[in-house]
Structure formats: C-alpha cells, structure tokens
N, C-alpha and C positions, 0 to 999 in steps of 0.2 A: 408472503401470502401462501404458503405450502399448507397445504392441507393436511392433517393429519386425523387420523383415524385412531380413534381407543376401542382397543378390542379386550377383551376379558382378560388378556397375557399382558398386556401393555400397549402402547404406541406405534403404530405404524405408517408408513410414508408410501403416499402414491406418487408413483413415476408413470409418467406420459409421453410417446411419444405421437407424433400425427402427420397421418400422411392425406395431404389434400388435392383433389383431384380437381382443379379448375378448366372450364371450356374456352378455349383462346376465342374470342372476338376475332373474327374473319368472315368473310362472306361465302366462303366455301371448306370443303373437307380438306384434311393431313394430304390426304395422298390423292383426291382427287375431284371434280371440277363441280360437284354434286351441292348443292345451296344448305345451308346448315341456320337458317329461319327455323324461330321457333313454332310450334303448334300448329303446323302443317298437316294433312291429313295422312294418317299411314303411310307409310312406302310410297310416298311423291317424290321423294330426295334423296332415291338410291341409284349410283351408277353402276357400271358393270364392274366396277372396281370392288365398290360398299362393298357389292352382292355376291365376291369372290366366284365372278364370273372364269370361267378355265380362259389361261390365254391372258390374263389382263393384269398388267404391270404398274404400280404406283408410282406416282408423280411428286415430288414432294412440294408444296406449299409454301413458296419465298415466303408471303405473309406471316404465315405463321410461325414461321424460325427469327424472323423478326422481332417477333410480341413476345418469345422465349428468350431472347435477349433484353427486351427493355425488362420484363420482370426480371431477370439476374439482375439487371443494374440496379433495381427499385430495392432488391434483397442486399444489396451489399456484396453481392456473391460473386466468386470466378466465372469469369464466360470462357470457355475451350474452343477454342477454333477449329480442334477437330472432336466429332461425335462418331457414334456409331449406332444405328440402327438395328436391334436386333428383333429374333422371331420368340415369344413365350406362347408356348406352345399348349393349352390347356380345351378342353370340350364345354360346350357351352350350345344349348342352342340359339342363341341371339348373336353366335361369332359366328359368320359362315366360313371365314375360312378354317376355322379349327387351330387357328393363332393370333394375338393381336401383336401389331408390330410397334414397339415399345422401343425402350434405351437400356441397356442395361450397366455394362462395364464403363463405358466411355459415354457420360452422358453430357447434353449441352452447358449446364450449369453446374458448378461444383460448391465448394462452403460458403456460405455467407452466415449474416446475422441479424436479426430485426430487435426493435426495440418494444416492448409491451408497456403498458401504461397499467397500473393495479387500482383495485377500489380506493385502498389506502395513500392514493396521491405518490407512492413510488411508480420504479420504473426496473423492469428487467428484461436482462438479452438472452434471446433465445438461438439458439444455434441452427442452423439451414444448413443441413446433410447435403442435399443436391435439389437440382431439380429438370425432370429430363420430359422429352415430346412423348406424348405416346395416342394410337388412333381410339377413341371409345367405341363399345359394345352397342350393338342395339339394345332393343326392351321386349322383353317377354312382358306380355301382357294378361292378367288370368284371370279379368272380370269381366268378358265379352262373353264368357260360356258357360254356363255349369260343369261341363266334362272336358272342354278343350281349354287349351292354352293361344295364342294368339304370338307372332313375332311381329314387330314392329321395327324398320333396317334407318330409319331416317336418320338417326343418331350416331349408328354406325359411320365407322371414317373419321367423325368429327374428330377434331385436334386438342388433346387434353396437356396441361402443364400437370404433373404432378410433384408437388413438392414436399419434399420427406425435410421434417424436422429431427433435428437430436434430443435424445429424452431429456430435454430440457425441463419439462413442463412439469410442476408439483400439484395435479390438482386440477377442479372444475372450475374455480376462478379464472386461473391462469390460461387455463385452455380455451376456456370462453377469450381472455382479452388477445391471445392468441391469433385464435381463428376471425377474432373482428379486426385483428391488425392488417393481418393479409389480406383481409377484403377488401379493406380501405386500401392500403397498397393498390391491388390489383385495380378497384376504381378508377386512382387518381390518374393510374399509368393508362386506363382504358385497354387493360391484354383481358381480361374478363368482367364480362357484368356482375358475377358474384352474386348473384338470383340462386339463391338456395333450394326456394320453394318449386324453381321450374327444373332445378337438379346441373345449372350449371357449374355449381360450385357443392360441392359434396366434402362429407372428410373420414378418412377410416382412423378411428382411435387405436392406441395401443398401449393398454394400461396394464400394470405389473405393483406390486405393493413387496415393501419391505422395512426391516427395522431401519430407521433412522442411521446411515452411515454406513448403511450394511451393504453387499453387492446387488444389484437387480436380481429382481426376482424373475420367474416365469410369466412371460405376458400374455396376455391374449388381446388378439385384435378383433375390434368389434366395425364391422360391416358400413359403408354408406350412410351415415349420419348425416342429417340433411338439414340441421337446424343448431344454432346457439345452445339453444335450450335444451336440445337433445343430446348434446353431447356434453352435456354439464351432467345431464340425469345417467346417463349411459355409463361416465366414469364414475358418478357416484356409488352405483348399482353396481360394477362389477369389481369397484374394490373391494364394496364390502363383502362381497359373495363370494372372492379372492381369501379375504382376511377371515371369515367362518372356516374355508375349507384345512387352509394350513392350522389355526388354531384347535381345530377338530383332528388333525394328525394326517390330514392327506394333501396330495400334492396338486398342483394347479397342472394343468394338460395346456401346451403351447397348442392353442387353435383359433378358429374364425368364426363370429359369432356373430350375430345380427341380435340390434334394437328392434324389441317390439316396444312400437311407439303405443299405443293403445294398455297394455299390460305391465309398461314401463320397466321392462326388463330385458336382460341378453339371454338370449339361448344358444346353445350348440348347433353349428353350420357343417363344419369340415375341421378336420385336425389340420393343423399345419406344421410343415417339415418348414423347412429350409429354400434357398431361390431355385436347386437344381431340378428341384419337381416341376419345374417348368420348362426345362432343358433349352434354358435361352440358345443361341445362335447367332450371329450375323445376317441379317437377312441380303440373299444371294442375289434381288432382283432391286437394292439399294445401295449406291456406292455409299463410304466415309462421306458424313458433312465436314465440309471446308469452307470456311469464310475469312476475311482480312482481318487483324483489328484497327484496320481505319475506316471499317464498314460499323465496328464495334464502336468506333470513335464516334461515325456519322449517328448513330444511332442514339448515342451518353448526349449530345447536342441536344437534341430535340423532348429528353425527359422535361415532364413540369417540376416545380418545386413539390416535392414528396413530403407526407403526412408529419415527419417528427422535424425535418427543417421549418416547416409553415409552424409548429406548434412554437419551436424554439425563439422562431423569430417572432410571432405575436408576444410570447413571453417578454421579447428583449425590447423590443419599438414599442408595444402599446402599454407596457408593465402588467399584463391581465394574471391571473394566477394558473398554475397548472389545470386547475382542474376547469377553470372557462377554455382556456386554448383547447385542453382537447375536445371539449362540447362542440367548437365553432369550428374544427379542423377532421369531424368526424364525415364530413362531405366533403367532397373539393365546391359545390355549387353553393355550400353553406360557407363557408370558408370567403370564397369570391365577392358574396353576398355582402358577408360582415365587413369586407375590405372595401366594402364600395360605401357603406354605412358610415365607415368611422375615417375616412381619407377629410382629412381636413377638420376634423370633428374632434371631442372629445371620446377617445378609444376604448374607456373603461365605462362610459355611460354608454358607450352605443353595443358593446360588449352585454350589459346587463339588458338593454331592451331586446336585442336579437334574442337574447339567450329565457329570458323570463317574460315576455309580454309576447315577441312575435311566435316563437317554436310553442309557446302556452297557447296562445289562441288558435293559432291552427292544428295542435292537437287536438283540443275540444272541439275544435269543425272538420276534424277528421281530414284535413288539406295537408297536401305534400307545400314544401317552401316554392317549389314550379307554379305550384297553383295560387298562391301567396296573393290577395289583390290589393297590398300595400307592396311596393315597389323599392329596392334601397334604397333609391336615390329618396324617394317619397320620406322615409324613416328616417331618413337622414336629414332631410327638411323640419321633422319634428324633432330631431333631439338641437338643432340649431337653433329654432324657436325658445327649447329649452337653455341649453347656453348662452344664450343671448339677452334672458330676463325678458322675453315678448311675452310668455306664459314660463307659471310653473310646473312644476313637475306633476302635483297633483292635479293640475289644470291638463297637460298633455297624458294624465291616464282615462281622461275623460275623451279628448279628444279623439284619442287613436279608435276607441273601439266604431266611431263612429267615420272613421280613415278605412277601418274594415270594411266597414259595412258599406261603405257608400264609392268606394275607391279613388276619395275626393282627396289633395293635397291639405297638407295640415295647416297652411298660413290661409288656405281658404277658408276653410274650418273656423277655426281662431279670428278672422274679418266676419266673415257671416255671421254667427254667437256671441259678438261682441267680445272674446276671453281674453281678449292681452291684459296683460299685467298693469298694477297701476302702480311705478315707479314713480312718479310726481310727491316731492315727500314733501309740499302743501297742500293737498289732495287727504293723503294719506295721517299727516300730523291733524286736519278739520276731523275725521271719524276718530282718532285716537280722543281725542278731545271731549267728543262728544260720548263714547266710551266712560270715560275717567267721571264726567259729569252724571252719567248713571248713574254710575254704580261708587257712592261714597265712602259706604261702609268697609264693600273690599279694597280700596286704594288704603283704607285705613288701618285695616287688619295686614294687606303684605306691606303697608309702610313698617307695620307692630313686630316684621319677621314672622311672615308667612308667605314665605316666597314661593313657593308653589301655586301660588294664584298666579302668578305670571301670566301660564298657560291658559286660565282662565281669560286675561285681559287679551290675549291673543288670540283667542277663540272667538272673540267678540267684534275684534276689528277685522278679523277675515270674514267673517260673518255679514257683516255690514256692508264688507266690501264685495260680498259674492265670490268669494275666495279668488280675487283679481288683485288684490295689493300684496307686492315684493314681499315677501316674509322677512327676509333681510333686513329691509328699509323698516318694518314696520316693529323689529327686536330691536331697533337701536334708536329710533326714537321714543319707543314705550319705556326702555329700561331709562332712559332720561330723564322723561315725563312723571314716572313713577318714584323716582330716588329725589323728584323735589326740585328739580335741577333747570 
C-alpha cells in the first residue's frame, strides 16, 4: 500500500514518520493532584504546581506510570525500569514555567512494534521508536477577543504518552490504518480515550519524499493533527508540495508547519534544528524513575486480550475472514457484543448480522451499539430462531426491524405474527399440489427443459404459503413432484 507520487521527473516515495501525543486516562495531573475532567470551565483545574507557582515541587503520579507501562506492554515494546525525567526548555505562553518536563535520553518505553491492517486485506508492522511521559501545555485561546489572546492552564500538568514511530509508514493509507491501530490499542488497554476531536489524542506528522530506494529525504513536520482525515490530507498536501519544490530545483527546509484545516494545506511555523534547541536536562526537583519488573509482571496480568490476538483468534474459532474480524474487533464493546451473539450459535451468521443488519441500522438511526435497543443476547435469540428452521432468514429480516423498533424479543415476534416456518412436509407437499394443478402448461414446458421455471414453481408455493414454508423442504419435494416422480 505505499503510496507513490508521479511527478513530471518520475516516481517518488513518501516516508512518514508520527509522533502521537495521547492523554493518559487518570483522574489527576503528571505531577500534581489538580482534576484532569474534561470541559470544565477555565482555570478550575489549576494547582500551584500547573501554574509554576515559585516554591512548588512535582509529585509524580503512580497512575500514570502505570498506564505508560500497560501501553509498552499493548505495543510490544521494552519497559525500562529506570527513566529519567528531563526539563526542555522552550517559551510559550500557555507553559508557565518556561519548560515542560518531558523524557528525553532515558525514557520509560523503548522498541516495540504494532501490526496495521491495509484496505487490501494485508497486514504490516510498524516499528515503535519509544514512548516516554511527558506533562501537556495549556491552551491559548484567541476567539474570546478581537485584540487579546486568552490562557486557559486546565490542561496544563495533564499526563501525555507520546509515542514516536520509525519511518515506517509509506503514505496516507498507512498512516490512516496507523494512527487507527493505536487508538484501538490505546481503547482496549483504557491508558487513553483516544477522543481526537476533544484533543486527547493528537498526532504530529513527519513526512519526507524520495526516489524509491533512495536515502530519506528532508522532512518537515507538520503540527497537531487532530483527525484520520486530516492527516491523510496533510500528508497528501505536503508531499506533493515536497515533490514540486525539489523538482523545480530547490531544496525542502527541515521545519514545523501546521495544517490549515479550512484551506487544506501546511504552512510555515518555525524552522527546525535539532533536539538541543531545547537544551534538555535532568530535571533537578525529580529523582530517576525506578520500578521492579514484578510490578512490570503484576501489571502484563491484568492486560485484556489486545486488538490483533481477538482478530486472530475470531479468524481461528469462528472461521470469519480477515476483513469481518477486523470490522467486529475495531471496538473492544463491539468485539464483546459479537462474542456474546455467536457463543453457542452459528459464528459466521451472527458475524454477518452484527456486521450488516445491526452496525446498518444503527447507522442510519445515527445510534452508538451503547444505544443499541436490540440486545446480544436478543440477536442471538433470532439467529437461533434462524438455525433452528422456527423462521427463515427472509422471515428474520422482517422480524428484526420490528425487534428495533419495539425492543421486543424475537420468538415473541415470530408467536405474535404467527411467522414460524412450516416444516410439516404434508402441509407443505397439499400447496405444492395445488401449485402443480394451476399451473399445467408451465409443469409442461420445465418437464420440455425449461428448467428455469423452477424458481417460478417456487415462487408460488412460498407465496401461498406467506413465505412460512421451509425453503429446503419445499426444493425437495417440488423437484420430485416436478421430474414425475
């Protein structure tokens, strides 16, 4: 799935790297005791810490060092038992202290590697650089005024994972199934909600283009991306604005750019050097983190079964194909759902109604599967119905909408409307009967080899029967009936 670019000289190859900035799920900040609730009003949820009050020393957050190890475990990655906390050092007005305290050399997570899923039903591994704690920035705010700017410190403190990948990535496919891998990770583990649009899960791209086989090129990283879609368009956008420049005979400037989402394009931010423009450090008022690894151990216990074991193992127990497993394993609550649907059931029919009649309908009613007022267990009730021969299948697509709408169970349904199936094949052979006696002429033309009336003779005895009689039962004794017999 690598993307490749034709430019007027030839073929070019975009390389991606991304660095993602997730909010640990905890109930308070990195370093200090201050509530990290979303959409609180202004400056409610700042302690003297946030607000780099003089005198006030950071506490570091057991929780959150916790949630930065089950994600290592989630990634496949090294957990280091010792870290180091350091100070980068940069002006900002939404930093009050004039540094945010980050990881640099020694951080808690070291390599791992994730598995991406492609449109094309393959499958590729992406490399995980690191992934270290570090506290986030407040928010300048600069639609409260026509001439002022506004700080907002709530967000300040908060505990961010940031996880650098290896320029693995070829492209806005990739990076898309990417940055939806780690979400779902990050979900299934519960260390971040992965809420894009409220900014707890952000990503800085860093795309670069070069001939095919050739060494990286000069990259530019483009700013805060806060969406799938925006960073599929953002790497579109600046390869090709990459691949104009060198084409035209000039060189690409290693700098920081930000997506306007509105004009759908990167612009120029800040040039960028190197990490020492930030003149990391140790920070003096945080000893080295130190943990056991039988705390590392206690911690590997309590993972759930993670996004590409759940896909594997639906593939291997239920036979479903890649591309259902990962439809039904793109939730953990979707995933749960299906397995309560198909326990005891047939796996690949209750696989095809989860996936095509229930996520269908509560699309088009615009319902989360939370909101769902069909029930697994309820669904699971009708595809039993269905394996069982009570009703068909055409009969249970009747049914269910009426399971939506009413929240009523499906055998009630099927008793009240009278719709069980009529398996009785004396019942069943009386209306074929009475079929055959119709209709003379067509018994006499598919006797003559025109067997494509079949379907007509079949059409006729469901009909009669209100589409209640066994389809099965009712092909095997028409083709009897029919051949004379």
């Amino acid at each position: 799935m690598a993307k490749v670019i034709q430019g007027d000289t030839g073929e070019w190859e975009i390389v991606v790297g991304m660095e993602i900035h997730a909010q640990v799920i905890a109930n308070s900040k990195l370093f200090s005791g201050a509530s990290t609730t979303f959409g609180a009003a202004p400056n409610t949820q700042v302690s003297l810490v946030d607000a780099a009050m003089p005198g006030m020393l950071p506490v570091l957050n057991k929780k959150c060092v916790e949630q930065a190890i089950r994600t290592g475990l989630g990634l496949n990655a090294q957990v280091n038992t010792k870290s180091v906390f350091a100070r980068k050092n940069y002006f900002y007005p939404d930093l009050p202290q004039g540094y945010q305290i980050s990881q640099f050399e020694h951080p808690i997570i070291g390599e791992g590697k994730i598995e991406i899923d492609l449109p094309d039903g393959s499958t590729k591994d992406i490399g995980i650089t690191r992934l270290h704690l570090e506290q986030d920035a407040g928010k300048s705010v600069h639609d409260q005024h026509p001439k002022k700017s506004y700080v907002d410190l709530n967000r300040s403190g908060c505990a961010l994972m940031e996880i650098v990948s290896e320029p693995d990535i070829r492209g806005p496919e990739e990076a898309a199934a990417y940055i939806s891998k780690i979400r779902m990770i990050l979900r299934y583990l519960e260390t971040c909600d992965g809420n894009m649009d409220e900014g707890s899960m952000r990503a800085d791209v860093n795309v670069s283009v070069r001939r095919p086989g050739d060494e990286y090129g000069t990259r530019a990283e483009v700013k805060n991306v806060n969406s799938v879609k925006a960073v599929q368009q953002a790497i579109e956008y600046e390869a090709r604005r990459q691949v104009e420049i060198v084409e035209s005979g000039g060189s690409v400037d290693q700098e920081t750019r930000l997506w306007d989402p509105v004009k759908l394009e990167t612009r120029s931010m800040r040039s960028k050097e190197e990490a020492h423009d930030y003149r990391y450090f140790p920070d003096p008022d945080l000893l080295p983190l130190e943990f056991s690894n039988e705390w590392v151990e206690q911690i590997k216990q309590t993972l759930p079964e993670l996004p590409d074991e759940k896909k594997h193992r639906f593939m291997n127990d239920f036979g479903l194909s890649s591309y259902d497993a990962s439809v039904l394993i793109a939730e953990r609550s979707r995933a749960d759902f299906y397995e309560t649907v198909a326990s005891g059931r047939d796996a690949k029919l209750a696989a095809n109604w989860v996936i095509n009649e229930l996520l269908g309908i509560l699309n088009k009613n615009e319902k989360s599967l939370d909101e769902s007022p069909i029930t697994a267990d309820q669904l699971g009730g009708l595809i039993a119905l269905i394996s069982d021969n009570t009703i068909s299948g055409k009969i249970a697509k009747d049914v269910f909408p009426i399971m939506f709408e009413t929240g009523k169970d499906a055998d009630a349904i099927v008793e009240e409307k009278g719709l069980k199936q009529v398996t009785d094949t004396g019942a069943i052979e009386a209306i074929i009967d009475e079929v055959i006696a119709e209709n003379p002429d067509n018994v006499a033309a598919y006797r003559g080899g025109k067997d494509k009336l079949f379907g007509f003779f079949v059409g006729q005895v469901m009909k009669k029967s209100q589409g209640k009689a066994n389809p099965a039962v009712v092909n095997g004794i028409l083709k009897d009936k029919l051949s004379g017999e």
